[in-house]
DRENTORKOL-3810 file (N, C-alpha, C; in nm, 4 decimals):
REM DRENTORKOL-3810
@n.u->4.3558; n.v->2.6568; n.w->-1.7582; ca.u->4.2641; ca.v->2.7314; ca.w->-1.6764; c.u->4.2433; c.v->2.6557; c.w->-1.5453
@n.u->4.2591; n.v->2.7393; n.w->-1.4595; ca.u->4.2086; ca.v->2.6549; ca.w->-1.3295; c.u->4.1188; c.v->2.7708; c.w->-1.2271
@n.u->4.0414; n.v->2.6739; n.w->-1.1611; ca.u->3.9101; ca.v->2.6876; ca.w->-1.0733; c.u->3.9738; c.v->2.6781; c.w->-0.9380
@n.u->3.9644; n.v->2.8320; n.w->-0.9133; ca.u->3.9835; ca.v->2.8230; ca.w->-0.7502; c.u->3.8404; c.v->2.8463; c.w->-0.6404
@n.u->3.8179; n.v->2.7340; n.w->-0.5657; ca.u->3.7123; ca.v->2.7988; ca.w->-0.4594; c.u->3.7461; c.v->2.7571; c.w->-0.3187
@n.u->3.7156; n.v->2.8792; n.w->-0.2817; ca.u->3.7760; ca.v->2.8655; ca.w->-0.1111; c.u->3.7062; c.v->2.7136; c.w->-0.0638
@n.u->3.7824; n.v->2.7096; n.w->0.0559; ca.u->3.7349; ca.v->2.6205; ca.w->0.0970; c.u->3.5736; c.v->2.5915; c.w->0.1867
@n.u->3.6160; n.v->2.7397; n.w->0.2247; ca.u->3.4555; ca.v->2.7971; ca.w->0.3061; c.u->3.3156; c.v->2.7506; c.w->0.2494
@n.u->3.3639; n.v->2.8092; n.w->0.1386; ca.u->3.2431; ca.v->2.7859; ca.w->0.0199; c.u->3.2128; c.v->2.6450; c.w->-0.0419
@n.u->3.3249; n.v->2.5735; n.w->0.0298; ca.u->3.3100; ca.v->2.4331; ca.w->-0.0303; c.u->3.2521; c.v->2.3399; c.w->0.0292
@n.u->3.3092; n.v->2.3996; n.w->0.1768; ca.u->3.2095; ca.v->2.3188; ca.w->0.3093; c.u->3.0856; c.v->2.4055; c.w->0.3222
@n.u->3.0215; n.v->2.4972; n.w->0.2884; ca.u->2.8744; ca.v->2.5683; ca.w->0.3118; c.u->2.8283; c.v->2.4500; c.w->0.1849
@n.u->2.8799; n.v->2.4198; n.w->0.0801; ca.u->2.7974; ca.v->2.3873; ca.w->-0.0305; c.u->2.7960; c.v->2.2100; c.w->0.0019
@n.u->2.8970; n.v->2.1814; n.w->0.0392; ca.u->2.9211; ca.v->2.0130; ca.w->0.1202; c.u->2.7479; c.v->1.9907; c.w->0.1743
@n.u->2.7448; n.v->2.1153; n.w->0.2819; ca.u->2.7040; ca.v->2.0513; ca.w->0.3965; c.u->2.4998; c.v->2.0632; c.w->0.3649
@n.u->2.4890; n.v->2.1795; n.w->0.2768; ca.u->2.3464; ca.v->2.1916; ca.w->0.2674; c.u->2.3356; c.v->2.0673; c.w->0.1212
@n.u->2.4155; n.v->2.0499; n.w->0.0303; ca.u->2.3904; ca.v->1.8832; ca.w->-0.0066; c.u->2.3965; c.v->1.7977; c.w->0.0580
@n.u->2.4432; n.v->1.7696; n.w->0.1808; ca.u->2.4053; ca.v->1.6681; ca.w->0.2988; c.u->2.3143; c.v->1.6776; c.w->0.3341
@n.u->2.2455; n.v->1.7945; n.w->0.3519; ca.u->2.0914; ca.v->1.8484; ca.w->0.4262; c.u->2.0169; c.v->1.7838; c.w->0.3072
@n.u->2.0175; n.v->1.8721; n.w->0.2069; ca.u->1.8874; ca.v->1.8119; ca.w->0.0916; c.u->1.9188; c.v->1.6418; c.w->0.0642
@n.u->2.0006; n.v->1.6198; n.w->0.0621; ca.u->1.9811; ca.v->1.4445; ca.w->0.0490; c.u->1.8957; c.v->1.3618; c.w->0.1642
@n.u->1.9682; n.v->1.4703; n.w->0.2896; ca.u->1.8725; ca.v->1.3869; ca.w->0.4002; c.u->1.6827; c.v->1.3897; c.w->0.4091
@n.u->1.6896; n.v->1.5505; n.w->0.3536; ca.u->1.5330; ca.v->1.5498; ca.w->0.3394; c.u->1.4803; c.v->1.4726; c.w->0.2389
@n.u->1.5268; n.v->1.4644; n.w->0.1220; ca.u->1.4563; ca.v->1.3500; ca.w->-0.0106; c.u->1.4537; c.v->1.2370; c.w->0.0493
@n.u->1.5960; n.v->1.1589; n.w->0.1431; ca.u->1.5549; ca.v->1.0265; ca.w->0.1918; c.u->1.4561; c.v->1.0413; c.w->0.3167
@n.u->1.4759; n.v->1.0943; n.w->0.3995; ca.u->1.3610; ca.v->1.1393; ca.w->0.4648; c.u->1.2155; c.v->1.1065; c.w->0.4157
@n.u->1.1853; n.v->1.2018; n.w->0.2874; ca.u->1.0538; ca.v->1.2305; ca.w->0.2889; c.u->1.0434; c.v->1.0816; c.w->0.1830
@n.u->1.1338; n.v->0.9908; n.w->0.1166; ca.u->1.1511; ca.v->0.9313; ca.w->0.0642; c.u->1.0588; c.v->0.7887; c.w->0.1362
@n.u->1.1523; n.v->0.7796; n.w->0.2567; ca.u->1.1306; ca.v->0.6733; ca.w->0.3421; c.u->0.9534; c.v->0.6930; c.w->0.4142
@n.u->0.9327; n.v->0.8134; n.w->0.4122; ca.u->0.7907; ca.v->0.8759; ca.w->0.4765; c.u->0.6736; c.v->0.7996; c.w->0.3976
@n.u->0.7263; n.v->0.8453; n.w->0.2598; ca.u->0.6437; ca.v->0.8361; ca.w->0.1266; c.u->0.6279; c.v->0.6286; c.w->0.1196
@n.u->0.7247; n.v->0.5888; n.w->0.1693; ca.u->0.6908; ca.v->0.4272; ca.w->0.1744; c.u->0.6059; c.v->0.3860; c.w->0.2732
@n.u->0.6704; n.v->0.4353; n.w->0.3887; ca.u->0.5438; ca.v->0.4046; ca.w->0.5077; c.u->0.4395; c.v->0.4246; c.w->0.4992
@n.u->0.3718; n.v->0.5511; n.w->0.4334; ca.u->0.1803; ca.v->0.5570; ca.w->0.3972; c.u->0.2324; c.v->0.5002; c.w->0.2859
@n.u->0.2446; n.v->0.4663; n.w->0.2137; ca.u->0.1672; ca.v->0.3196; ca.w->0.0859; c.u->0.2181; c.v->0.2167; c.w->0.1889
@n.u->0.2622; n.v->0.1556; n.w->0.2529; ca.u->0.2528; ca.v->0.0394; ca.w->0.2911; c.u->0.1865; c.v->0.0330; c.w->0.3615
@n.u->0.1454; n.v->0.1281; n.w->0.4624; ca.u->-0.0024; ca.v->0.1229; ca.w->0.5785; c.u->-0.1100; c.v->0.1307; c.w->0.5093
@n.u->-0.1295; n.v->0.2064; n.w->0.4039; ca.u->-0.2508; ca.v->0.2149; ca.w->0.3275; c.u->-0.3134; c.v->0.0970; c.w->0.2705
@n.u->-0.1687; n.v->0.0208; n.w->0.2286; ca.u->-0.2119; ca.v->-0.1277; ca.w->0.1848; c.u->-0.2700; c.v->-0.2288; c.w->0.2600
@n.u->-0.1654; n.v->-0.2279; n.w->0.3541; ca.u->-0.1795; ca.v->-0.3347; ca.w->0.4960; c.u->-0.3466; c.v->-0.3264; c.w->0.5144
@n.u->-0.4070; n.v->-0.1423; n.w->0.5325; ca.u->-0.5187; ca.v->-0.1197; ca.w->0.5998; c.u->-0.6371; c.v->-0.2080; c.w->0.5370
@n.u->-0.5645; n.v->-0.1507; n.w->0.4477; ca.u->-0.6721; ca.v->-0.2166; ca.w->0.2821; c.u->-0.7242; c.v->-0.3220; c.w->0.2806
@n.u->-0.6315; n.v->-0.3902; n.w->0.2888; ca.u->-0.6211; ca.v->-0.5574; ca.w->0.3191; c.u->-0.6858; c.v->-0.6364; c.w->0.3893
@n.u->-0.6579; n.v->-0.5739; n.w->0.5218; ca.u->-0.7170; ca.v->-0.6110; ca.w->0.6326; c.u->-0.8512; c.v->-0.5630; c.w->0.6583
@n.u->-0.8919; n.v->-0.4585; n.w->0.5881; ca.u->-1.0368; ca.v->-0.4170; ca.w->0.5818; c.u->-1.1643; c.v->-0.5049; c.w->0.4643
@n.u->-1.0874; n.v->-0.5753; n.w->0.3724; ca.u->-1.1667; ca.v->-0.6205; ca.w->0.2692; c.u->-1.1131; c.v->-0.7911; c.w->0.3192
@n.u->-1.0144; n.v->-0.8229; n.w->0.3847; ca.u->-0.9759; ca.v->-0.9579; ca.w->0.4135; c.u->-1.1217; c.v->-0.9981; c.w->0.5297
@n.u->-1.1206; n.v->-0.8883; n.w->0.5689; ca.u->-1.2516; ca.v->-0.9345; ca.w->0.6989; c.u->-1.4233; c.v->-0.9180; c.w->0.6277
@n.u->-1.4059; n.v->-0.8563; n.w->0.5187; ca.u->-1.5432; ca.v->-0.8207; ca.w->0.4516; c.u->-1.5691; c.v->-0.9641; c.w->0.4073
@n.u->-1.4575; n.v->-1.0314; n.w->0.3353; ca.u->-1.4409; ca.v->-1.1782; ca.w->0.2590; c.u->-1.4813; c.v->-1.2451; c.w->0.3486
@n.u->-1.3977; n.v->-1.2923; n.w->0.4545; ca.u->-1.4419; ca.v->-1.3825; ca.w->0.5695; c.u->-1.5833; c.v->-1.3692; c.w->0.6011
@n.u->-1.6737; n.v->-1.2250; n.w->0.6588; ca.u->-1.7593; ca.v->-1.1804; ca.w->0.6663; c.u->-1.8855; c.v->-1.2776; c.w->0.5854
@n.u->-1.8370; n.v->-1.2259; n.w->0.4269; ca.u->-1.9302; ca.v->-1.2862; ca.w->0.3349; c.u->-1.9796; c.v->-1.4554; c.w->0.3226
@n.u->-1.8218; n.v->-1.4877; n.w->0.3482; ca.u->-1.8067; ca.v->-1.6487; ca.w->0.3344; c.u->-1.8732; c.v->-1.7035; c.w->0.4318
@n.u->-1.8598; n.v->-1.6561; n.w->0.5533; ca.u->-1.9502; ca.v->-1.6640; ca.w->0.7057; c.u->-2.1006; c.v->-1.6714; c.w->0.6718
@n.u->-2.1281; n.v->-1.5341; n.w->0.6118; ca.u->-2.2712; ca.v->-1.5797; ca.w->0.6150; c.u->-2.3283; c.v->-1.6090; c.w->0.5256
@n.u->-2.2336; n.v->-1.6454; n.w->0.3953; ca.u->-2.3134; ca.v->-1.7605; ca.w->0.2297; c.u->-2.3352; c.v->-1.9253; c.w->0.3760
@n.u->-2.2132; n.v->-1.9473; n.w->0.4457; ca.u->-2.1961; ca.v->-2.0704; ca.w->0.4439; c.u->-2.3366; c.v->-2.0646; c.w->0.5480
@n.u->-2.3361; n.v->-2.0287; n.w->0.6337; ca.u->-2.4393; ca.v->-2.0539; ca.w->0.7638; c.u->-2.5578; c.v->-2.0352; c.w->0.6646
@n.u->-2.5821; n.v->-1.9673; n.w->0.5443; ca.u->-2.7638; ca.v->-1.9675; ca.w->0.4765; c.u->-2.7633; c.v->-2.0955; c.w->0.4005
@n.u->-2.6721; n.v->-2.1163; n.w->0.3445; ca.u->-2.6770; ca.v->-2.2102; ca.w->0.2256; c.u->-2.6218; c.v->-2.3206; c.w->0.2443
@n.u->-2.5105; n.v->-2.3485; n.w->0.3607; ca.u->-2.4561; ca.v->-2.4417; ca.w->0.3343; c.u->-2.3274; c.v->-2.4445; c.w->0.2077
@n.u->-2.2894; n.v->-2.3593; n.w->0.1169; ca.u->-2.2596; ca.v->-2.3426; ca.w->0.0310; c.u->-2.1045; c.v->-2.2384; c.w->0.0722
@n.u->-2.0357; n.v->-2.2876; n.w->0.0357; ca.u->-1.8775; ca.v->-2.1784; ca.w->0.0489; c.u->-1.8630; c.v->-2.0704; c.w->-0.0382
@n.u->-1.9065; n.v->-2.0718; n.w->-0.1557; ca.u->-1.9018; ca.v->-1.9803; ca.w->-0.2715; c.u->-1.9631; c.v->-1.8563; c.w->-0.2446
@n.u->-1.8645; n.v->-1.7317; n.w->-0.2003; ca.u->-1.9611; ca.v->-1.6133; ca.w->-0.1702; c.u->-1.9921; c.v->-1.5269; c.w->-0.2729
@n.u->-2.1132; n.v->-1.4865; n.w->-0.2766; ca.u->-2.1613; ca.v->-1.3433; ca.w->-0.4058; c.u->-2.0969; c.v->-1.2550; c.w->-0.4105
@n.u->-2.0799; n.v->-1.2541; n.w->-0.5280; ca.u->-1.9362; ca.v->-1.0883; ca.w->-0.5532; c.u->-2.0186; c.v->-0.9586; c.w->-0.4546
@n.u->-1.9634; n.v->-0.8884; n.w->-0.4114; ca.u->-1.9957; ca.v->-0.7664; ca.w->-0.3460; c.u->-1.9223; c.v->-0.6513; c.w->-0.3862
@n.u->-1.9804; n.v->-0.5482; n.w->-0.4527; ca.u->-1.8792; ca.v->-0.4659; ca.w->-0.4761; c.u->-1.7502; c.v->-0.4520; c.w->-0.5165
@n.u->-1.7007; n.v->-0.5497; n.w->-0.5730; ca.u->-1.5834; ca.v->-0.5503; ca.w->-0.6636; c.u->-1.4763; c.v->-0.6526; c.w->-0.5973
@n.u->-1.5327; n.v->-0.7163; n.w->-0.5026; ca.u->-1.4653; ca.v->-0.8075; ca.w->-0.4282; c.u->-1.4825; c.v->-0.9309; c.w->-0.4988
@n.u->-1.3405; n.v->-1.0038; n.w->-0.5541; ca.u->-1.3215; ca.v->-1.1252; ca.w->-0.6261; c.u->-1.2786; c.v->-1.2193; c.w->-0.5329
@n.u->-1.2322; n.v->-1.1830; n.w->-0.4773; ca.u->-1.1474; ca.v->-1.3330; ca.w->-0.4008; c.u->-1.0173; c.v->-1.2974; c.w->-0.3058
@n.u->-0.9609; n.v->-1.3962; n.w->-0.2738; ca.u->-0.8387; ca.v->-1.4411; ca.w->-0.2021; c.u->-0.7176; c.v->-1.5512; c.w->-0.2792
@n.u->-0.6149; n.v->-1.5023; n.w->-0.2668; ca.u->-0.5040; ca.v->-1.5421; ca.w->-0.3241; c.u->-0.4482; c.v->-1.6269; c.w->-0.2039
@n.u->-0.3983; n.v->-1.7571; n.w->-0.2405; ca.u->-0.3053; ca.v->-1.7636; ca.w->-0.1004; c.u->-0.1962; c.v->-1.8467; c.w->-0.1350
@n.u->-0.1235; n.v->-1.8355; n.w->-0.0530; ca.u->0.0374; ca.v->-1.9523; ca.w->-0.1003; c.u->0.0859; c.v->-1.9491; c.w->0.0287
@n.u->0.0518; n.v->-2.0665; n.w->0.0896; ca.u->0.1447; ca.v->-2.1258; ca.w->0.2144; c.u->0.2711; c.v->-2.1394; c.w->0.2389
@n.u->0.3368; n.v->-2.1368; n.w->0.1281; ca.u->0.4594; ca.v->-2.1747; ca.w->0.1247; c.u->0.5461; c.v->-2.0519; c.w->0.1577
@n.u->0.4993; n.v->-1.9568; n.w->0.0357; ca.u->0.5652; ca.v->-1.8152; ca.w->0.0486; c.u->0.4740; c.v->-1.7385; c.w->0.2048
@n.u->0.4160; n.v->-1.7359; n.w->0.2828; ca.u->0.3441; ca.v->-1.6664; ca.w->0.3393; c.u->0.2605; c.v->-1.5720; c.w->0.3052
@n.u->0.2122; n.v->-1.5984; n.w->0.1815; ca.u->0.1273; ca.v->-1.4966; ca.w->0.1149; c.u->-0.0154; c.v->-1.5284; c.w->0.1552
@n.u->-0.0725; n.v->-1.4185; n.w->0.1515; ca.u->-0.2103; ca.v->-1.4332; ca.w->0.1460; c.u->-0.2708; c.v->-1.3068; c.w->0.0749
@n.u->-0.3414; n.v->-1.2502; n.w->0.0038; ca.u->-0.3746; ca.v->-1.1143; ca.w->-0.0441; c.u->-0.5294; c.v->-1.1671; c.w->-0.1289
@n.u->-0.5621; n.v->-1.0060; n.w->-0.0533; ca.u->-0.7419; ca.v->-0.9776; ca.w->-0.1377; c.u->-0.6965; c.v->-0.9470; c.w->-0.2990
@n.u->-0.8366; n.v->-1.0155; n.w->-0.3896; ca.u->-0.7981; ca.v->-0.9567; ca.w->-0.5196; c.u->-0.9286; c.v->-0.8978; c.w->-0.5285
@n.u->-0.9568; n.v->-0.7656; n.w->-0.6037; ca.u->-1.0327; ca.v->-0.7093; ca.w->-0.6462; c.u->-1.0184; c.v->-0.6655; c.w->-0.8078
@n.u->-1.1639; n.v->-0.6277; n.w->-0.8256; ca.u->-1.1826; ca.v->-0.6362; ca.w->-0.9596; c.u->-1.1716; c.v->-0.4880; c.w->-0.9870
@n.u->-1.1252; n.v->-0.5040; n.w->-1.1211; ca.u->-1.0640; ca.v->-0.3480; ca.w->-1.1632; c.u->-0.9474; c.v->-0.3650; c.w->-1.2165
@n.u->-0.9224; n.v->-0.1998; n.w->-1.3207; ca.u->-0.8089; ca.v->-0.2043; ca.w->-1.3791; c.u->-0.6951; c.v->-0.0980; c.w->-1.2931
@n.u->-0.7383; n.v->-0.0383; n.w->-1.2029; ca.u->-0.6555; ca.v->0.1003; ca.w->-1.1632; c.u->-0.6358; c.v->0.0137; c.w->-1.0309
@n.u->-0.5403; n.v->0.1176; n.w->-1.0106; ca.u->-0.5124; ca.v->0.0706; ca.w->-0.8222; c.u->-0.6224; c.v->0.1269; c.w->-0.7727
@n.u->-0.6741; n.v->0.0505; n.w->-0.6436; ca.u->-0.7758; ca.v->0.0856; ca.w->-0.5766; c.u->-0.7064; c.v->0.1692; c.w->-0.4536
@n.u->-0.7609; n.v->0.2673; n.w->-0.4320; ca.u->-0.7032; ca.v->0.3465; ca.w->-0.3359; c.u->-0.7931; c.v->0.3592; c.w->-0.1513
@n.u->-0.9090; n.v->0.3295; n.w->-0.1920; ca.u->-1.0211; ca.v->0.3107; ca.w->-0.0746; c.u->-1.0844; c.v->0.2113; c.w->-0.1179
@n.u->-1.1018; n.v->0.1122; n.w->-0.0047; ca.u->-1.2334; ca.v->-0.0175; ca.w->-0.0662; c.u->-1.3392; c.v->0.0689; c.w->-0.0720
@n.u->-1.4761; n.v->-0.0333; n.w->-0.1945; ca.u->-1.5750; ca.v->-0.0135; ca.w->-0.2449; c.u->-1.6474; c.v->0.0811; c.w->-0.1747
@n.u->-1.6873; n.v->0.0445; n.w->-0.1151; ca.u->-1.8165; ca.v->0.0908; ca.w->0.0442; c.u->-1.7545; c.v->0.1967; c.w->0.0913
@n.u->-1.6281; n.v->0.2658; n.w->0.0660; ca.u->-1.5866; ca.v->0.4478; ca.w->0.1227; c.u->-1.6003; c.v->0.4820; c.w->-0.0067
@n.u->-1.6318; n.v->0.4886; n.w->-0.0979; ca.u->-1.5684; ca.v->0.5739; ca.w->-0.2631; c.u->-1.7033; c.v->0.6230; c.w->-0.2051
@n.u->-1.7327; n.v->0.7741; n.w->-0.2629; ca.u->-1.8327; ca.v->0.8221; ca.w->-0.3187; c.u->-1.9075; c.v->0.8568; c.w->-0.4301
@n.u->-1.9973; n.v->0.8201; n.w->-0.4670; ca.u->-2.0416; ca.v->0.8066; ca.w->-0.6120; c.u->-2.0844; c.v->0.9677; c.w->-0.6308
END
């Protein structure tokens, strides 16, 4: 048995699987950029709340150790690797810091 298909039909079907691959990587590559801005934002919004806190435990008290606030644990850091990252408390991914959620 053999399968004949024009060729017409072979390049119409070629070319809109070129199309849909480009849109999945497309929307693929889209879909990375908001989670990685979302994170970055994240970060940088609760990295300055930390500093914030530590700022003003140290200037009352004299004391470095800041009071948990809203689910804010700490700072991670590793010099070596260039890491630095907020840790918060919780089991789910946090999707908005504390202070935007609405109760």
């Amino acid at each position: 048995m053999r399968l004949v298909v024009r060729r017409k039909a072979l390049q119409r079907i070629l070319r809109w699987s070129q199309r849909a691959c480009l849109v999945v990587a497309v929307g693929t590559l889209a879909y990375c950029e908001y989670v990685l801005m979302d994170v970055w934002i994240f970060q940088s919004r609760e990295r300055h709340r930390l500093d914030h806190l530590l700022d003003n435990r140290q200037v009352k008290t004299g004391a470095v150790a800041p009071t948990p606030a809203e689910g804010l644990f700490g700072r991670i850091e590793i010099p070596r690797l260039g890491l630095s990252v907020i840790v918060v408390e919780g089991v789910e991914p946090v999707r908005h810091p504390p202070a935007e959620r609405v109760a």
